[in-house]
N, C-alpha and C positions, 0 to 999 in steps of 0.2 A: 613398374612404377617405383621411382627411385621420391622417399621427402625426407625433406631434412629439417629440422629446426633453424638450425644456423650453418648455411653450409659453408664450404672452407673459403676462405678470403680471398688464399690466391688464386684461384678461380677467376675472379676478377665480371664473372656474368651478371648482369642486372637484369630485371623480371622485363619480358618478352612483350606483357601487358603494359605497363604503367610506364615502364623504361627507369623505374628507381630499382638502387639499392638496397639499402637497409632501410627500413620502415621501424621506427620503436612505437610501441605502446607508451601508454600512460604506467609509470613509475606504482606498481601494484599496492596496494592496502592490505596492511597486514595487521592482524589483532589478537591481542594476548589471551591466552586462553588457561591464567592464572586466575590470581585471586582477585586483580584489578578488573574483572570482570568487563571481557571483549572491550578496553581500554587500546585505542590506535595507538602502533607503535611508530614513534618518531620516523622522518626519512633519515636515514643516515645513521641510525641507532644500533648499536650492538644490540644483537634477542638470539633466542635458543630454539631449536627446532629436533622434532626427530627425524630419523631417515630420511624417510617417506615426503617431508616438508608438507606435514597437512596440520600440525599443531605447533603453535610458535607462544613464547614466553617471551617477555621482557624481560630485561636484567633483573629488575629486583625483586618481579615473581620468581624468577632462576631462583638465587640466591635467598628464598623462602620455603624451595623444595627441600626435604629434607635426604640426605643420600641413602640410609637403608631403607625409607618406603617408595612402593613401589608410583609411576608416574601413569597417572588415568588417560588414554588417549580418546578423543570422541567418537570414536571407532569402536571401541569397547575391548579395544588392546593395552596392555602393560608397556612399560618398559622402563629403564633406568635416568636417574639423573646422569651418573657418569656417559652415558650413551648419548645425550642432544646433543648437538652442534654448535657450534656457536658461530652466528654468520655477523653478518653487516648488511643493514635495509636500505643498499645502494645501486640493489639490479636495475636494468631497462632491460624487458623482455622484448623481445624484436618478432618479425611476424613472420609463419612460419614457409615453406616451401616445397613445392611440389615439381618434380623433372616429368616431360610429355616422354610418352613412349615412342613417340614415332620419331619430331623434332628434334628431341633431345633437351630444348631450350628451359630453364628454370622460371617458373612462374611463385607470384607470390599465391599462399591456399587464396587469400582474402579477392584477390585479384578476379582471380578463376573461380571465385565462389565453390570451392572445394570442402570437401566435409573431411576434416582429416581425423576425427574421431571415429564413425563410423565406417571410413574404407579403410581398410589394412595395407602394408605394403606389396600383399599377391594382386593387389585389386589393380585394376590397369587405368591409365589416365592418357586424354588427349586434350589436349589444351585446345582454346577454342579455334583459335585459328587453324588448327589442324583440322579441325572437326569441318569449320566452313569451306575449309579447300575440299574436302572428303565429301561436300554432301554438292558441290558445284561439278565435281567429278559426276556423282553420280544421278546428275539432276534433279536433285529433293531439295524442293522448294522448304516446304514445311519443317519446323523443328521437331519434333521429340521431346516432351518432356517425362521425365523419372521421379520428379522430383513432390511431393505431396505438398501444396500451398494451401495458403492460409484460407480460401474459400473450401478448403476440404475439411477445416476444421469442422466438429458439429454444432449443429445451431441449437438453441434454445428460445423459449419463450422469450426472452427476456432480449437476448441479441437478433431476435428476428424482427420484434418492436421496434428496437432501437435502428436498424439499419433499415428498416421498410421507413421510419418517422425521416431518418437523416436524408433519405432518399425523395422523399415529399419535399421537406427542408431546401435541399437546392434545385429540385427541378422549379419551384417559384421563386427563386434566383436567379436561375438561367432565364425563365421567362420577365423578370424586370432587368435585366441589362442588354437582354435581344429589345427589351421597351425604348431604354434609354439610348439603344443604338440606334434603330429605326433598321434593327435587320431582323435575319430568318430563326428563328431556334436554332437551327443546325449551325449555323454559322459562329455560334457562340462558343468558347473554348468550356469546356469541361472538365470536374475531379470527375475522372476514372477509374475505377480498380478498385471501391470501395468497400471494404467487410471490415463486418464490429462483431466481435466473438468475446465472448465468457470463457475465460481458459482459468477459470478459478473460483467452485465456491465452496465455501468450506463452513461448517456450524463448530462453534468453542465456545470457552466461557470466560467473561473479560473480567479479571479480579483487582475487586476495589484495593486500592493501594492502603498500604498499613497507617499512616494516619489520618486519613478517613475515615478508617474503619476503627479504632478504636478509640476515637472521638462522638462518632455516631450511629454504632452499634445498637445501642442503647436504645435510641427510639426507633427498634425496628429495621433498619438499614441492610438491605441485601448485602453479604458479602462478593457478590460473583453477579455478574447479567450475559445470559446466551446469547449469542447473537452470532448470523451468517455474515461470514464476509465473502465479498465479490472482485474478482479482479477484472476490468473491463476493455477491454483493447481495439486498436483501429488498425486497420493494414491499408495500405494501398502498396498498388503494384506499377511499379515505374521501370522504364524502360526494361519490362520483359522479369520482375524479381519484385518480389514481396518485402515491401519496408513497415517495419513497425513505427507509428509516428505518435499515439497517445499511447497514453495509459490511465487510469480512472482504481483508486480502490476505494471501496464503500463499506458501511457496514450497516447492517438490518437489524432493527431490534424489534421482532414482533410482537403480537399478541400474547404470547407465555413467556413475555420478560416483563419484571419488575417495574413500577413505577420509581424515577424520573421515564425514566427511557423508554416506554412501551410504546410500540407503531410510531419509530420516532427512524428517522435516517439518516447518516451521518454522510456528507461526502469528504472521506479523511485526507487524500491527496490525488493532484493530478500532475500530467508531466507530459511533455512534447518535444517533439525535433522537429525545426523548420525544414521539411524535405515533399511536404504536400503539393501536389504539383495540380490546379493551378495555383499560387501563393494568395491570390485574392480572395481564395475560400478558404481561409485557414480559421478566420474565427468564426464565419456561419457553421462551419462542420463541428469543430470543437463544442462552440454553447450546445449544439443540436442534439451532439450526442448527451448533454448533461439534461438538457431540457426533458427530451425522451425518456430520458430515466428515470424523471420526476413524473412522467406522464404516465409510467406504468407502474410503479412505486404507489401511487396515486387511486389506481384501479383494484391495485391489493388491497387496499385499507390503513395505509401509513398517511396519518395528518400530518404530519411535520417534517421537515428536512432541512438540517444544520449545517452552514458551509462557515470554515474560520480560513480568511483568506489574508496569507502570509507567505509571502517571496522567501525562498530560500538566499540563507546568507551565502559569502562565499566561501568556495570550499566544501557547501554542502551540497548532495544529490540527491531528491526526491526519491526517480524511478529508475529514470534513464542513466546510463555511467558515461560518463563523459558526453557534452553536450559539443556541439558545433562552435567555433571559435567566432562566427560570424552573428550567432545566436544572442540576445543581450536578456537578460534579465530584468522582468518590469519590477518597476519601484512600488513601495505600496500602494499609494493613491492610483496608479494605473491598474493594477490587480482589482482592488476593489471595486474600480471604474467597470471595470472587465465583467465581475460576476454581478453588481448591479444591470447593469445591459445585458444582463445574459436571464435574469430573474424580469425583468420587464417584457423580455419577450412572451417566457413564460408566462406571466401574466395575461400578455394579451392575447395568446390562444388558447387561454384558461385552465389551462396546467395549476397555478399557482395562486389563491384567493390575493395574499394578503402578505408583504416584505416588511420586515422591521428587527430592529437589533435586540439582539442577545439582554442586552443592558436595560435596551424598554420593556420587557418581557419579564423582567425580575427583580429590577433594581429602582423603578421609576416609583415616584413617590411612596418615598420608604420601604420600598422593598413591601408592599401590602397586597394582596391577593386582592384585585377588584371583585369577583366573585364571593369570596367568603371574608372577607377583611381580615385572615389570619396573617402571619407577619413570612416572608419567605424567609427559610435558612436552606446552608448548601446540599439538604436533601430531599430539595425541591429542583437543584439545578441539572438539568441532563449530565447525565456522566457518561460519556466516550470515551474508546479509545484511541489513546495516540492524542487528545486534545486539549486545548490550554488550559480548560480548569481545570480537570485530575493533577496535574503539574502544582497549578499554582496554588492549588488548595492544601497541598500537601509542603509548601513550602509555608503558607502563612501559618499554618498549622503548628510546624516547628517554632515559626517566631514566636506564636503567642506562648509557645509551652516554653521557649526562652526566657521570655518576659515575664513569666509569674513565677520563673524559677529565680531570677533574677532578683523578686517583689518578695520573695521568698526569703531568702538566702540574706535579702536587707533585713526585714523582718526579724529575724534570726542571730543577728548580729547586733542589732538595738535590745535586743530583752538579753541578750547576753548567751543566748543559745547558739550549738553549732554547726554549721553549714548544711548544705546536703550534697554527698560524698556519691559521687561516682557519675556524676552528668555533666558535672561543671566543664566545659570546652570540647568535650569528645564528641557527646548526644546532641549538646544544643549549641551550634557554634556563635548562634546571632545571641549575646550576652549584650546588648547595648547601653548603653548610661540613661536613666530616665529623665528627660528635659523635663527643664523647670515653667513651660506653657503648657497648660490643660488645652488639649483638645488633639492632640497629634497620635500619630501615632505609639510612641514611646511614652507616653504620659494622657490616655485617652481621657480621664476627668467626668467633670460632671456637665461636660461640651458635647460630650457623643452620647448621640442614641445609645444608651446601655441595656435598652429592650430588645436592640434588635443582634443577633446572632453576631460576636465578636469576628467572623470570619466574615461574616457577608459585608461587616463594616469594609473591612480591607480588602476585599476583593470590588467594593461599590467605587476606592479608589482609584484603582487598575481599571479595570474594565470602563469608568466614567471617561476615560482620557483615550480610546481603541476599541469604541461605541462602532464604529465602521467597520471596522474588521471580522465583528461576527452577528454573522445575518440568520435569519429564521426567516425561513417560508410555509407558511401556511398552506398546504395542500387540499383541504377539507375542514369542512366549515364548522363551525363551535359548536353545533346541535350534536354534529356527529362525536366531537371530542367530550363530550359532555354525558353522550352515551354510552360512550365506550367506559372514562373514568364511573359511571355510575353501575356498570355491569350489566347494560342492558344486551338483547340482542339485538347483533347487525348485521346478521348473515344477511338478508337481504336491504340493507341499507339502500336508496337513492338518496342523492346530495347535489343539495342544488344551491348555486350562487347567480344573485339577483342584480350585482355588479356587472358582470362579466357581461363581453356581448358574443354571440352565438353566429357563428358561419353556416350557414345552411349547405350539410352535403354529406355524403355518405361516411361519417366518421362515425365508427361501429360502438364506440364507444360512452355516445352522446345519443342519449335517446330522441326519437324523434319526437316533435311538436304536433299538435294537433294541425290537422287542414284548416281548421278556422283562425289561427292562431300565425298558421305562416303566410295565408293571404293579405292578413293585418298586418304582418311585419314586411312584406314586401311594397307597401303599399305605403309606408310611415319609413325606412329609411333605405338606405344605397346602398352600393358597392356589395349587397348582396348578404348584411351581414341583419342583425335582429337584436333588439336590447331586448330580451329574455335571459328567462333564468336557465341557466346556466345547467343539465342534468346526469349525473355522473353515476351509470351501475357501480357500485362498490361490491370488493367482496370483504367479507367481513372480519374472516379469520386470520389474513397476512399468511398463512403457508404458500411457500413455495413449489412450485407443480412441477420445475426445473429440478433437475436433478445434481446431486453435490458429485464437485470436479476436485479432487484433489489431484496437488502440482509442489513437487515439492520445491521446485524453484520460483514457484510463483503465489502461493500460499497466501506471503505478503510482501509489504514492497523490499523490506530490508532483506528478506530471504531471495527476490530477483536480483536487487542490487548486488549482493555479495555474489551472484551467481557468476553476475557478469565479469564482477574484478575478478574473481577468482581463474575465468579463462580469457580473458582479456577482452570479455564480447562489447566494443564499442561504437559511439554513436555518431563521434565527432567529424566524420568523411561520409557521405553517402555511399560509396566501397564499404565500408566497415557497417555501415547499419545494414545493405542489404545480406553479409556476409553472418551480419549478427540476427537477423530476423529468420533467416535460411535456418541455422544451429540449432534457435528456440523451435522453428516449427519441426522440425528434425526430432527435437526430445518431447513434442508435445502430439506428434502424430506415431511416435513409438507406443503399441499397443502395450498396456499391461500385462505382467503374466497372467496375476489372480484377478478373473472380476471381481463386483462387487458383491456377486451373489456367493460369491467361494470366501472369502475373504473370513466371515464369521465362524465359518466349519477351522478356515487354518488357523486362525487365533483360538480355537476350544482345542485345538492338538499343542499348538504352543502351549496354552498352560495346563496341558495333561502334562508333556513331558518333561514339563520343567521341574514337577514336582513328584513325577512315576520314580520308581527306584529302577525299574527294565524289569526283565529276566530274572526270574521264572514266574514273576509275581502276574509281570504282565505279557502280553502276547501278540502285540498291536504292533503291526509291520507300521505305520504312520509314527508311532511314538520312537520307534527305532530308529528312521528315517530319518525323523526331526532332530533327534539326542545328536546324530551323526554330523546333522547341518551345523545345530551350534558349534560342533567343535569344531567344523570347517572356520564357522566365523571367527573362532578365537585362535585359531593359525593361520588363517589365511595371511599370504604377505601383498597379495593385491590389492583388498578391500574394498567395499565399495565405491570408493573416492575417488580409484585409480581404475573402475569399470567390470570388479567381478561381479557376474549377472545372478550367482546365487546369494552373495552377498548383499546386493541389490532387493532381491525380491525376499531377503530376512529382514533386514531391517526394516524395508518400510513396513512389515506386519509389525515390528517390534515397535516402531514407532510409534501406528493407528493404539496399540493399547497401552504404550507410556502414556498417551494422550488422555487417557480416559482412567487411569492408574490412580488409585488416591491411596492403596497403601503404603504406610512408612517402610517395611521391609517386604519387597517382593522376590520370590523365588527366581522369576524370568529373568533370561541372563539379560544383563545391559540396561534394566528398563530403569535402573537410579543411576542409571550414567546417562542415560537421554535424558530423563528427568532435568538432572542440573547443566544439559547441556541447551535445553528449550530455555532454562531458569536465566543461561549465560546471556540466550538470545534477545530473550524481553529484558532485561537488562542491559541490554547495548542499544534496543528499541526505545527503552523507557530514556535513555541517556540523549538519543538521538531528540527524541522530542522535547527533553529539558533544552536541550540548545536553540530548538527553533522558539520555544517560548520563550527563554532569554531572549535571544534575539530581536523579535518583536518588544518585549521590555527595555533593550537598548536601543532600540528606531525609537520608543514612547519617549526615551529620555533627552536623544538627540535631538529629537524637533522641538523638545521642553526649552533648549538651550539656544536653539536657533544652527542646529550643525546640517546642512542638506545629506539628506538620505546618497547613500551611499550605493545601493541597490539600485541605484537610475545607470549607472554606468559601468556594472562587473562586465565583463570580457566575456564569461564562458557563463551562456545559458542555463538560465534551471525549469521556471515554470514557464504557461502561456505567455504568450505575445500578443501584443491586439493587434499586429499588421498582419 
């Protein structure tokens, strides 16, 4: 087997499959890995790199590095300033190639669905055509397959739910359009091939942002709230190959997390490729799977689920990397439209009590707790991650500390006193002039509620004008939420809703009604359904019975996205997604070395010998072993980035207890260089999310003006589609 990245030109051969040539990628994404922290560097930009091209600087992080210290790679290798490179970020990587052993003829890998990471060049290749002549010779009908698909993934509670619900979901789909046709079930076209797998869940602690926290510390204020996150995915299999078409990350905040947040869920982003084949079930599957979620989310004991629904602008990518050129991106009011219709269904098979904004929830008549008439301040409001109020709380934050430093500094200047030295433009940039009308914001007066929390003033602004955008759904009914905040028990909670009307039939999860009960409701209305109350087994504690999947590309979304640019896995051909779903199932069906149950024994050896002197003191062939490995890691010239397998299986242990690490100076090698390399990551996270909140602040401004949303007509897809 002959592959070549770029094979020679004059050659003059095109791929056997497709009948093209050269095929480019998407122009790769590259990010500083200075002090401008994971800061995209320009197309076309002078940046610095080492050898290896795994760490890249901007110019004027370069020219920040100082020449006699030494340069920190995220590898947890050294190396020189004089030694980076200095490139131009004007490549187009092209796609790579693979020669048949028998034919001879060059195929593209993508073409041939060829795994060119995990076969070597001894390993032997027969392109397909070769393979169909070979098996017409020898009369074999049937294929062979080698290859581990996504139904081999393993299930869980929670993706067996989801894909037994999605599968109820269209079979009374099929059954009203075989209605509306006046034909047989069978005769009706079908989505085929359909698996929902959990390829990601992971427990951390999400930390409240710095002016948040030293704003309202004070009364009490958690610094950090635990919470699972989940990565949620859909495959189908089209013509004979496993396509990845959703994606779903959520986050759990159960029982032993802190109030705002406790049994509270968040759905943080979702993402798709129109490649579902039939295209008419593209949004009964999508809502289905969301709904599903809510249905078992629901049975744990989480009342609440928060969706902020916001189009990516363009240029930006959710999950997926590179979307389909055909793909359009829904405008806001379509979005919205979208997860409204997708919460009313909910509703109607009683998933869901009760739909209403963000805004009525906190902000409606003065911000006042109808239950206790106490007044709301912002640590009363759910804090997420990844979500628009952490963001925006922390920006008004800075204004107001502008603004009184500003009130200040006047102040100070009238009684003939001087300044205050060392914030002026640097810390607080919003210095604005205070208008000469009471009641604004730059001169709030004796016109604004001055009882009620200077921050929920200005956030009651914002959010009054983008009331749609964030919804609340009510899962479980106010007895229960009223239990929970008062600390009763609810291990065995039932919850019933007297709204809702009840479908009589083996749903296991909906207690039955009395026989006296259901001969009255059968008898009083139709279609087979019941206006009773509504009775839901709860379990009371929110633990999870699933077990945590760590994935280190899939973790979260910006850790898949970078996964993808980083080897070009794209979405934008139906060639390239099933080529790219192939790769991801390829690294998600490669068994671990260490299970779970080993994993703690090797991290008590890691920080024995991090910190053991050896010889003669100690006597521990494992402590020997390990001294040996780090120093492999810190010569290695492969590293794990480039596929060495003991490299591999160091760092991810060194990572599991960077993770969990809160001393300032730790003995274990690398673990303050993961440290500020996770620090690098949530801060190119936290950057990403400042934009989409922007964003959405500049859609509030442009409809203010009369400008039409710009997001009804981008070229290259981001989120759902309602066709």
């Amino acid at each position: 087997m002959n592959v070549e990245k770029e094979p020679h030109r004059k050659r003059g051969n095109s791929c056997s499959l497709c009948g093209n040539y050269r095929r480019l990628f998407e122009p790769p994404a590259l990010f500083c890995s200075g002090v401008c922290c994971m800061q995209k560097i320009r197309r076309n930009a002078t940046y610095y790199t080492d050898r290896f091209k795994q760490n890249h600087w901007c110019e004027r992080c370069f020219n920040q590095l100082k020449d006699g210290t030494p340069v920190q790679l995220d590898d947890g290798r050294e190396t020189k300033k004089r030694l980076l490179l200095k490139l131009k970020n004007d490549s187009t990587p092209e796609e790579a190639w693979v020669q048949c052993d028998e034919c001879h003829d060059w195929n593209h890998q993508i073409c041939s669905l060829f795994n060119g990471v995990q076969n070597s060049k001894s390993s032997s290749y027969i392109c397909p055509k070769c393979h169909i002549k070979n098996r017409q010779k020898n009369n074999s009908i049937e294929a062979c397959s080698f290859v581990k698909e996504s139904k081999d993934l393993p299930h869980c509670n929670l993706s067996r739910s989801i894909e037994n619900g999605l599968k109820k979901t269209l079979l009374n789909a099929y059954e009203k359009v075989a209605e509306n046709r006046g034909c047989q079930l069978s005769q009706v076209e079908k989505a085929e091939g359909l698996s929902v797998r959990v390829v990601s869940s992971l427990e951390k602690k999400h930390k409240v942002r710095e002016e948040m926290l030293a704003r309202y510390s004070k009364k009490g204020y958690p610094s950090e709230f635990p919470v699972t996150t989940k990565c949620i995915v859909l495959f189908q299999k089209i013509h004979g190959a496993d396509v990845l078409l959703f994606g779903m990350y959520v986050y759990e905040y159960g029982d032993g997390c802190p109030g705002p947040n406790r049994r509270r869920v968040y759905i943080s982003y979702l993402d798709s490729v129109r490649y579902l084949e039939p295209s008419s079930y593209r949004t009964i599957t999508y809502q289905s799977v969301i709904t599903e979620y809510l249905r078992f989310v629901k049975m744990r004991g989480f009342h609440t689920a928060h969706i902020w629904s916001c189009p990516p602008t363009k240029g930006d990518e959710y999950i997926f990397h590179c979307h389909p050129n055909h793909q359009l991106t829904p405008n806001d009011d379509l979005l919205c439209a979208w997860y409204v219709d997708m919460l009313e269904k909910a509703k109607n098979e009683g998933i869901v009590l009760e739909t209403r904004t963000l805004y009525d929830e906190y902000f409606k008549n003065n911000a006042l707790n109808p239950e206790t008439g106490d007044t709301y301040d912002p640590t009363n409001l759910p804090y997420f991650d990844g979500d628009y109020i952490p963001g925006e709380i922390e920006k008004v934050i800075k204004e107001l500390n502008a603004d009184e430093l500003r009130r200040e500094e006047k102040r100070l200047r009238a009684t003939g006193g001087s300044t205050i030295k060392g914030k002026k433009n640097k810390n607080f940039p919003m210095q604005k002039k205070e208008g000469k009308r009471k009641g604004t914001r730059s001169n709030p007066g004796a016109l604004v509620n001055q009882a009620r929390d200077k921050v929920m003033n200005r956030l009651d602004l914002v959010l009054g004008r983008m009331k749609k955008n964030f919804m609340v759904a009510q899962l479980l009914s106010d007895d229960f939420i009223h239990a929970v905040e008062r600390g009763d028990n609810v291990s065995s909670w039932t919850d019933s809703d007297s709204k809702k009307l009840k479908q009589i039939g083996k749903n296991p999860n909906v207690l039955e009604l009395p026989d006296s009960e259901k001969s009255a409701s059968k008898g009083s209305l139709s279609n087979n359904f019941a206006a009773k109350k509504l009775t839901w087994k709860i379990v009371g504690d929110t633990k999870d019975k699933d077990p945590l999947m760590e994935q280190d590309c899939l973790d979260t979304r910006l850790q898949f996205l970078n996964y993808c640019q980083r080897n070009n896995y794209q979405f934008d051909e139906l060639r390239r997604a099933k080529h790219t779903t192939m790769m991801l199932l390829s690294h998600l069906h490669n068994p671990r070395a260490d299970q779970e149950q080993h994993i703690k024994a090797h991290l008590k050896v890691i920080a024995h010998a991090a910190s053991c002197s050896g010889p003669p003191g100690c006597s521990s062939t494992n402590c020997q072993r390990m001294k040996q490995l780090f120093e492999h890691i810190k010569s290695c010239d492969v590293t794990y980035k480039r596929g060495c397998k003991i490299c591999t299986r160091i760092f991810m242990l060194l990572t599991k207890h960077a993770r969990d690490c809160d001393k300032l100076v730790c003995p274990i090698p690398f673990c303050d260089r993961i440290k500020e390399r996770t620090r690098l990551l949530l801060k190119q996270q936290q950057m990403m999310d400042d934009r989409r909140r922007n964003a959405q602040n500049d859609r509030l401004r442009q409809e203010a003006i009369g400008v039409a949303d710009p997001g009804h007509c981008v070229g290259t897809g981001r989120a759902l589609t309602s066709s």
